[in-house]
N, C-alpha and C positions, 0 to 999 in steps of 0.2 A: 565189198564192205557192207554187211547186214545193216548198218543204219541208215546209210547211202539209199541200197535198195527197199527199204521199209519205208523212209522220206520219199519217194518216187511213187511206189505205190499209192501211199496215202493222197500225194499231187493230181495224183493221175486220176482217183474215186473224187475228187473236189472239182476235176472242172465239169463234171454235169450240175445243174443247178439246186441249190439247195433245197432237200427235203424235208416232210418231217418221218419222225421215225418209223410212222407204218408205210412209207417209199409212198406218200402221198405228199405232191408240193404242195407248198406253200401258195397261196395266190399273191400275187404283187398288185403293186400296186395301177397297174393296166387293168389287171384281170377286174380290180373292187372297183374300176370305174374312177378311181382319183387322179389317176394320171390326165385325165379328161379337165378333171374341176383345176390341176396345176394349169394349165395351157402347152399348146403345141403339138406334134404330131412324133410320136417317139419310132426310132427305126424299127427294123426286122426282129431284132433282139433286143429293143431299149436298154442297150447295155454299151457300156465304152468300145467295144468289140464289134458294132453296126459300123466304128470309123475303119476303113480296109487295112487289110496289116498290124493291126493292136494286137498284141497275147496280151492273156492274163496267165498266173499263175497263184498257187498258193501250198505252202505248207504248215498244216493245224500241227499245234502239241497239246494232247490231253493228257493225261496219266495221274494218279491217285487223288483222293480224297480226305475231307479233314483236316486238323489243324496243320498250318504252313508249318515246315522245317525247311532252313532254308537250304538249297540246293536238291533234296529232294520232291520237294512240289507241295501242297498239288498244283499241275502246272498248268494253265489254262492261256496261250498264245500261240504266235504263228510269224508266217511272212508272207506279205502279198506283194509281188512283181508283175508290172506294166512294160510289155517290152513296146516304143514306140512304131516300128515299121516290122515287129518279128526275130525272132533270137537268132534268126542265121544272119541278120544284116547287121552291117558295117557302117552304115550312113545316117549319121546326124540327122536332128530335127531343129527346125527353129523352132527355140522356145523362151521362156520367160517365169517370173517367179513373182509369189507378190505375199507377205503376209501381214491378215489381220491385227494379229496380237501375238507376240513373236517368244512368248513363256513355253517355247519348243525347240526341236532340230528338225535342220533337213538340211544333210550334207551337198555340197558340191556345186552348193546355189549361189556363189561368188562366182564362178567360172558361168556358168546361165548367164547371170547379167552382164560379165565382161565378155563374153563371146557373141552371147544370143542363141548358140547350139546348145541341145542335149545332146550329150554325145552315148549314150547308151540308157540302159532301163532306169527307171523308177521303183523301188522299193519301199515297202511299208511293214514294221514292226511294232515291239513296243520300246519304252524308251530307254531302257539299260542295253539292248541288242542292236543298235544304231552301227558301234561299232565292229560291233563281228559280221553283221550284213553288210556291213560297209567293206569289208578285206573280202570276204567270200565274193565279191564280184569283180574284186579285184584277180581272185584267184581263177576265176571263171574265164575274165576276159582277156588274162594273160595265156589260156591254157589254149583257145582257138586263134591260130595264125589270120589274120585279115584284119581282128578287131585291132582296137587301140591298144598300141603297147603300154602307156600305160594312163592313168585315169581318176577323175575325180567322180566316183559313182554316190548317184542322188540316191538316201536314205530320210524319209521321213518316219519319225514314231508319234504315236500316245501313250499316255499310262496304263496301265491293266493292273495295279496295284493291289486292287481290292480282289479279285477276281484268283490272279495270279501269284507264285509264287516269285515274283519278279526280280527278286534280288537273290535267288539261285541260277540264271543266267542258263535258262532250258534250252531256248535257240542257241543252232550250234550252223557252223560251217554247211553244213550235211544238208538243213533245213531250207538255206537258201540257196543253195546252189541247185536242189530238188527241186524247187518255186520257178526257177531259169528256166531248167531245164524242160520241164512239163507242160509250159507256158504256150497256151492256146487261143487260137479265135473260138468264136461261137459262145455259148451261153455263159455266163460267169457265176461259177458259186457266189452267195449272201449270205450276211447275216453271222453267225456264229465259224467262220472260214481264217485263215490264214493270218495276218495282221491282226485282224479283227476279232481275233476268236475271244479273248476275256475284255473286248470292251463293254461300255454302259454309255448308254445315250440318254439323255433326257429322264434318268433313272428308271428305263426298263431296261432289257438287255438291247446292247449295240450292234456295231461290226462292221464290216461290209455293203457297201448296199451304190448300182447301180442303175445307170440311167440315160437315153440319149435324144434327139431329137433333130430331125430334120427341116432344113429350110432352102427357103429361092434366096439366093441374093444374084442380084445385076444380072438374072437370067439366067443361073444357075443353081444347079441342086447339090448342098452341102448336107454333111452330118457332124455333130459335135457330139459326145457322151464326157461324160464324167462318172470318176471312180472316186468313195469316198470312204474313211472309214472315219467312224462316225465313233466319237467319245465326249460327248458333252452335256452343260445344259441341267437346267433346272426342271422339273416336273413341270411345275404350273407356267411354265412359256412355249410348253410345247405347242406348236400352230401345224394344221396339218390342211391346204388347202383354204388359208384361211381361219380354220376354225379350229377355237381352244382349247384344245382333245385334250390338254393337259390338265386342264382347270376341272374337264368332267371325268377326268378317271385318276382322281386324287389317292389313291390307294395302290394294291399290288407295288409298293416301295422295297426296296431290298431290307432281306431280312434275312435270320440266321435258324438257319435248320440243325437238327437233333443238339440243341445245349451248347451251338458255335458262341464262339468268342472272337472279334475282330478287331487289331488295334486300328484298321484302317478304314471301320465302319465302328465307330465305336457307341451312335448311337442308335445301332439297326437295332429294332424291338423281335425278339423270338418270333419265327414264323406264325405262332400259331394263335400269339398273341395281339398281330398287328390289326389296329382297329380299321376297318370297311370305310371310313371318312376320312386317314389320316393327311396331313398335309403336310409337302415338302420344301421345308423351311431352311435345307443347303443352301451351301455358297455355290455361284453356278462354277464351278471346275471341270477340268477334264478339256482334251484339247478334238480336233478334226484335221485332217488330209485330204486335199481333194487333185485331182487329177484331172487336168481336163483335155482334151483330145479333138481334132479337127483335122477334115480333108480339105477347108478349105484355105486358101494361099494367102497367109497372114505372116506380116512381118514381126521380130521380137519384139518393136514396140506396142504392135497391134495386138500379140498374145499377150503383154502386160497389162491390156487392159480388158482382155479376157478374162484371165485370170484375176481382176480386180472384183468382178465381178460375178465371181462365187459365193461374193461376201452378202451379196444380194439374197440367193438363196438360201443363204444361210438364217440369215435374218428372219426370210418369211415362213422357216422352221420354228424358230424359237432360237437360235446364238445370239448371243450380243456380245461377241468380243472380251470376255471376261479378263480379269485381269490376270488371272491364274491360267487363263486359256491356249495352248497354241495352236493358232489358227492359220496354217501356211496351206499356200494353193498351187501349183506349178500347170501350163498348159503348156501344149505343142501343137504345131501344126506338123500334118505327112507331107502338106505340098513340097511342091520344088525340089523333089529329090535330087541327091547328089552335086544343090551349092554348098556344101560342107567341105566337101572334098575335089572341084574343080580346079584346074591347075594353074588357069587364067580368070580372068574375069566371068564370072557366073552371069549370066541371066536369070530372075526372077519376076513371076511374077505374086502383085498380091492386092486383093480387094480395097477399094478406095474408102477411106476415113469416111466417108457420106452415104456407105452401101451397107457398112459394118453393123447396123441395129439389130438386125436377125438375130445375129451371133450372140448380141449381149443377152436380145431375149431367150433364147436357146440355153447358154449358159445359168442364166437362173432358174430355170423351169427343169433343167438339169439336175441340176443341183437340189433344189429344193426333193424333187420326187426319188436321186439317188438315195438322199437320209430318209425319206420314207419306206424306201424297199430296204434299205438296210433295216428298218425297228421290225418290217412286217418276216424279214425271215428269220431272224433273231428266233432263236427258240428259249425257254428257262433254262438258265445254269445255274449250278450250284459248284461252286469253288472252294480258296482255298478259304480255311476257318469256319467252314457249313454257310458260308453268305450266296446266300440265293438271289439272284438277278430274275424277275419276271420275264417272260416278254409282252410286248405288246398285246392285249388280247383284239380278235379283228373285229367278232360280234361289236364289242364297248366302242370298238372306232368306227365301225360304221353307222350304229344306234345316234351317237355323237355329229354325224356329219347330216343322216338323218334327221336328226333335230333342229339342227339348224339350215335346214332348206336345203341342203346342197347335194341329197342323193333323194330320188326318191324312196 
């Protein structure tokens, strides 16, 4: 099937890490030194993928440019998949769900709370393809004998509205069963990738963007990461370590190249016209996905209050919950393999309620620095109806952090 095969391919150039286009990376946010000013100590790859046995995956759609038509494009989205122990396994996670502000979807998150298992991947698109990624892993994990026959598969989306021709419905079957299948440990594509590929963050360009960190508790050495794709947020509350990177790079606003017209940006000002001071005086919209992951041996209620605690990071970003916002978070642990499926009484074990601090800090400092490597690999897009998306520039963020004491 040529599209099968062409979705594979394209999975397969994403799991090395996000470039920019002269194949020189991107630096993240380890490399600029902020991961330091967040706190903590990030893994081997400060990525969701430092926890053992996590795949990532993803499949971009880009194709044409200019004013939207809808079903022919231009199409600017994807799908990003977390497989929790690896795409060959069969065995549940304990996990749990928690959301902010619940102006979104994320399928299959009734059965999380009544069971406490994940019982297979985690998925991320945008918010009209919920559905078709939601049957495609149905299709997937009826087609391998072992897995569950059959299943409520977790899909979370954002909008890409502005970005995207979203209501030609570009993700297809092909797209996400590509994103399963290719699905890898080690480094994770950012920023402009899978899921993530026509979002907007804090009105530069969004997407993708992770993060991990390591700790002791009770004498032991855990890792937690978090995956997020990042769609939110006002300019002027962007916080980045602290400091109000928003407030000083009030400009680069999305705007509309060669004569674009957008009903979904309807007050972007022509490129060429946008004034160098302008101020972003939006409603904060647009939602976040976050993901979070752990080796260490936490029970579903203890992951619920993991995962509550995304919301923390979030904050010290610039989110506040908006009312237009979906803000859902889902976390798991790898521990205690195979009490899913024990035939008797399971044994488990799991970290005492008075040990658990690490983790909360881990998860913030997570979180926080994932939405940061997501803005910093973000490269400019320009989509459908010529609206151009910035991205972040590094010099303005690190001049910014500079100034306020925090780098030298």
């Amino acid at each position: 099937m040529p599209r099968l095969t062409l979705a594979l391919a394209l999975v397969l150039t994403l799991a090395a890490p996000a470039s920019a286009a002269e194949g020189t990376p991107r630096p993240r946010a380890r490399e600029l030194g902020i991961a330091a000013l967040i706190g903590g100590t990030p893994g081997a790859l400060d990525a969701i993928t430092d926890v053992p046995g996590v795949e990532v995956g993803h499949a971009t759609v880009i194709h044409g440019s200019g004013p939207r038509v809808r079903g022919q494009g231009p199409a600017r989205t994807g799908v990003t998949v977390v497989h929790p122990r690896g795409k060959a396994s069969m065995d549940p996670v304990f996990a749990a769900w928690f959301t902010l502000n619940g102006n979104g979807e994320m399928t299959g998150t009734t059965w999380i709370q009544e069971s406490g298992f994940l019982e297979g991947p985690v998925a991320i698109t945008n918010t009209n393809s919920v559905g078709v990624v939601r049957d495609a892993i149905l299709e997937w994990q009826v087609a391998r004998p072992g897995l569950q026959p059959w299943g409520l598969p977790v899909v979370g989306e954002t909008w890409d509205g502005s970005l995207n021709d979203i209501d030609g419905f570009h993700v297809k079957p092909s797209h996400a069963i590509a994103a399963l299948d290719a699905a890898a440990g080690g480094p994770v594509a950012e920023g402009n990738v899978g899921g993530g590929t026509g979002m907007i963050c804090h009105r530069f360009k969004g997407g993708i963007g992770t993060a991990s960190r390591v700790v002791e508790v009770a004498g032991a050495s855990y890792t937690l990461g978090v995956l997020v794709q990042c769609n939110y947020g006002r300019r002027p509350d962007l916080r980045v370590a602290g400091v109000p990177v928003g407030e000083a790079i009030p400009d680069l606003l999305p705007c509309l190249a060669a004569g674009g017209r957008s009903p979904m940006e309807p007050e972007a000002p022509a490129c060429e016209a946008t004034p160098p001071t302008s101020v972003d005086r939006g409603e904060d919209a647009g939602s976040i996905i976050a993901v979070v992951a752990t080796d260490a041996p936490l029970l579903p209620h203890q992951l619920k209050r993991i995962a509550t605690r995304v919301s923390l990071g979030l904050g010290r970003a610039g989110g506040m919950g908006a009312n237009s916002s979906g803000d859902i978070f889902v976390a798991f642990s790898t521990a205690n393999p195979g009490a899913a499926l024990a035939p008797k009484t399971a044994p488990v074990q799991m970290i005492p309620n008075g040990a658990i601090n690490p983790l909360f800090h881990a998860t913030v400092q997570a979180t926080e620095e994932a939405i940061v490597n997501a803005l910093l690999a973000a490269e400019t897009m320009d989509g459908a109806d010529g609206l151009r998306v910035h991205a972040l520039p590094h010099d303005r963020l690190l001049a910014a952090l500079k100034a306020a004491n925090r780098l030298p």
